[in-house]
C-alpha positions as CSV (number, residue, x, y, z in Angstrom):
1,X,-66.8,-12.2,-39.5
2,X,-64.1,-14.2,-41.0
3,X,-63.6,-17.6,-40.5
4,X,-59.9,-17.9,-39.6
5,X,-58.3,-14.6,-37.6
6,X,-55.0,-15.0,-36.7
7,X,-54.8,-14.5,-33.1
8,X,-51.4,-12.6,-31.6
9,X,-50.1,-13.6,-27.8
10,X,-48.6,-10.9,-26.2
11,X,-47.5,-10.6,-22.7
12,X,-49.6,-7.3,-21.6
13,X,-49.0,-5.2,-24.7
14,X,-52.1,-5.9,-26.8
15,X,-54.0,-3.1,-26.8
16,X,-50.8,-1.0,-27.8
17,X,-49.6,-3.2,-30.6
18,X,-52.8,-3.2,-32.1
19,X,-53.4,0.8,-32.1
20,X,-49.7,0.8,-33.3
21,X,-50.4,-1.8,-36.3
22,X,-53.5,0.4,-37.4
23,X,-51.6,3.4,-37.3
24,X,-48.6,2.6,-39.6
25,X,-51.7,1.1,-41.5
26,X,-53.9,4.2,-41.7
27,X,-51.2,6.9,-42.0
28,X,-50.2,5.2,-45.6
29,X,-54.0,5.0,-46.7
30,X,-54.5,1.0,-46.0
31,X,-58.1,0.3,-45.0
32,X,-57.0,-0.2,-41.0
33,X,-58.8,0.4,-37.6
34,X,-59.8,-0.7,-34.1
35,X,-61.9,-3.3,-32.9
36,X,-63.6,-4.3,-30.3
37,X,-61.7,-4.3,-26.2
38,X,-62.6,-7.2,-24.3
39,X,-61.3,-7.0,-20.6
40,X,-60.5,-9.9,-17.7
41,X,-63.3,-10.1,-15.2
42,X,-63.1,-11.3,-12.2
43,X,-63.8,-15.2,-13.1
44,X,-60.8,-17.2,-13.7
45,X,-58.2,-14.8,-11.8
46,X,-56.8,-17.7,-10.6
47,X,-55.9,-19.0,-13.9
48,X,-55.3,-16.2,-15.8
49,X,-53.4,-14.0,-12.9
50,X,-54.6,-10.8,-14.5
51,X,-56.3,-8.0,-12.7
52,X,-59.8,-7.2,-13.1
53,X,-60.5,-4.2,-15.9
54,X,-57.2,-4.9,-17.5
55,X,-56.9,-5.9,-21.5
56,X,-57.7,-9.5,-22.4
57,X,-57.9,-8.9,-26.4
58,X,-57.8,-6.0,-28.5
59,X,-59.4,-6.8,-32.2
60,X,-58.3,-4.8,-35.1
61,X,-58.4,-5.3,-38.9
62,X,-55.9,-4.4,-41.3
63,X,-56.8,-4.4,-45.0
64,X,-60.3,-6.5,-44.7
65,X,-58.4,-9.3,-42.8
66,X,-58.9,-9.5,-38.8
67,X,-56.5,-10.0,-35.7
68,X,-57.2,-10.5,-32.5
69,X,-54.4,-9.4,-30.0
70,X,-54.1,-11.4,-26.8
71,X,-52.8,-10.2,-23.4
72,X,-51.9,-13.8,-22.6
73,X,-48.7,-13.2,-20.3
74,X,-44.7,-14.3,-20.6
75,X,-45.4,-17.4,-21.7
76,X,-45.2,-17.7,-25.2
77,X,-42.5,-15.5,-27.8
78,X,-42.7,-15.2,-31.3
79,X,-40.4,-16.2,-34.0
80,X,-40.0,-16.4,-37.1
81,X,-41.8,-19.5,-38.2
82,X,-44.8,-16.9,-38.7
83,X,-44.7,-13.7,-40.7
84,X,-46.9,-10.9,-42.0
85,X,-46.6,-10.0,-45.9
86,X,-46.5,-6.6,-46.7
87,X,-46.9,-6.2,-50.6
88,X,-45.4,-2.7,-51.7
89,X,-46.2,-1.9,-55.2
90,X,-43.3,1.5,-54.7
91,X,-40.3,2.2,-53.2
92,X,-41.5,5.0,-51.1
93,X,-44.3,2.3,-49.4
94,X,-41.5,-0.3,-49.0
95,X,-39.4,2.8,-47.5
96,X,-42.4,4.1,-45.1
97,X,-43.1,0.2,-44.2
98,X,-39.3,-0.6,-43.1
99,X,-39.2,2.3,-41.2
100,X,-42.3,1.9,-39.0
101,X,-42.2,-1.7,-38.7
102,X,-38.2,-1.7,-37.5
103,X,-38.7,1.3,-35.0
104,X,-37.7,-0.2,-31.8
105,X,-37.4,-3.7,-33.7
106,X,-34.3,-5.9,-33.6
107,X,-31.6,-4.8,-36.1
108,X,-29.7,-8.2,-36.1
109,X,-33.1,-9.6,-37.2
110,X,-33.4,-7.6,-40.6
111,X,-32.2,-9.7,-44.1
112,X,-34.0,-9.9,-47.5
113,X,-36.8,-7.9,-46.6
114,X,-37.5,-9.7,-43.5
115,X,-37.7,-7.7,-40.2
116,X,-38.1,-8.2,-36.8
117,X,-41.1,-5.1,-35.1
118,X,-40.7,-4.0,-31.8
119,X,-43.2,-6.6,-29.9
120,X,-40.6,-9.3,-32.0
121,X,-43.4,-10.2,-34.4
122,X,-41.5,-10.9,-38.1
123,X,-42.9,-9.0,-41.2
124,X,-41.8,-9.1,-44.6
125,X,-41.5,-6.2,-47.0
126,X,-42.3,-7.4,-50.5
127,X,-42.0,-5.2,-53.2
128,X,-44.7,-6.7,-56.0
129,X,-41.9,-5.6,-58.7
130,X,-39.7,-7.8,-57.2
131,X,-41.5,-11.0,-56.9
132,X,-42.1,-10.7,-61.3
133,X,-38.0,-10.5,-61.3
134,X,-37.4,-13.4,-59.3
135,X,-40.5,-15.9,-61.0
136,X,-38.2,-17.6,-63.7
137,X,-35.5,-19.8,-61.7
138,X,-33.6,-20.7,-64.5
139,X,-33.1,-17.3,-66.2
140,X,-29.6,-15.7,-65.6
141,X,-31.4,-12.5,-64.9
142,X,-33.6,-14.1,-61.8
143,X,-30.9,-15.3,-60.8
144,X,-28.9,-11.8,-60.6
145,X,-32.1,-10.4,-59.2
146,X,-32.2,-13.2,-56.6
147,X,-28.2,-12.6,-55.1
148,X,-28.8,-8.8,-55.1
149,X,-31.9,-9.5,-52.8
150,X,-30.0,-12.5,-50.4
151,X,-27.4,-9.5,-49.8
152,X,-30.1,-6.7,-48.9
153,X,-32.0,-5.7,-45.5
154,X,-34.3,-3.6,-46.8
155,X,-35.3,-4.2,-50.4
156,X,-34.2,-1.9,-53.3
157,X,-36.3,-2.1,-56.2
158,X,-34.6,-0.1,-58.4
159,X,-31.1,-1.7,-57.5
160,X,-32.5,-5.5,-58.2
161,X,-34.0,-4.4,-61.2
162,X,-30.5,-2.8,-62.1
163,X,-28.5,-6.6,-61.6
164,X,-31.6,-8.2,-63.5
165,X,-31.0,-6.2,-66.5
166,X,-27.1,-6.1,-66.1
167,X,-26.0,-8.0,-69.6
């Protein structure tokens, strides 16, 4: 068990944003699957609100790393203060990614890479290519690389490796 599992609030969609996480997951090969379904009892209905049988957390793991999704109620949103990575060493993985993960997501919400998934939790789609163009700040060709990325939604690896290279 790890020691530090990032724990998702969701108002009463937990179990179905987990199972959707592990599919996108799975269908591109990435180690991904279900965990265990712990349910609200009786004890605590007064607190919690939630009726008896329904899902309190759904546990999945996604690349050796665990979440725990929490059916916690309208309390809490997300935003984009937190964010999930998702290293892409192709274009057709950063391709599959952004389309999954913005189905049913928030359009306005999508810059650099950055995208907003349909339960509103953020994700970035990080091609690794990218990240070697953009490690020297005070080349000329970073910085070329770094305006063609700023004026992307999702990234194009061949397109910021064409303004690095651009003499």
């Amino acid at each position: 068990m790890h020691k530090i599992v990032p724990c998702l609030w969701f108002d009463n969609q937990a179990e179905e944003a987990a199972q959707y996480y592990v599919s996108i997951f799975a269908a591109r090969g990435r180690k991904a699957k279900m965990g265990r379904i712990a349910r609200y009892g009786k004890a605590g209905f007064e607190i919690h609100g939630r009726p008896e049988g329904s899902v309190m957390i759904a546990e999945f793991e996604i690349e050796g790393q665990s979440y725990t999704a929490l059916n916690g109620g309208p309390y809490f949103k997300f935003n984009e203060a937190i964010s999930f990575q998702v290293m892409c060493d192709t274009q057709e993985d950063v391709n599959y990614f952004w389309e999954k993960l913005t189905a049913g997501g928030d359009p306005k919400a999508q810059q650099c890479g950055w995208l907003k998934d349909k339960f509103g939790l953020s994700w970035q789609i990080v091609p690794t290519a990218i990240t070697e163009l953009l490690s020297d700040h005070r080349s000329e060709a970073s910085q070329r690389a770094m305006n063609a990325v700023l004026n992307m939604k999702k990234p194009d690896i061949a397109a910021v490796k064409k303004a690095y290279d651009k003499k």
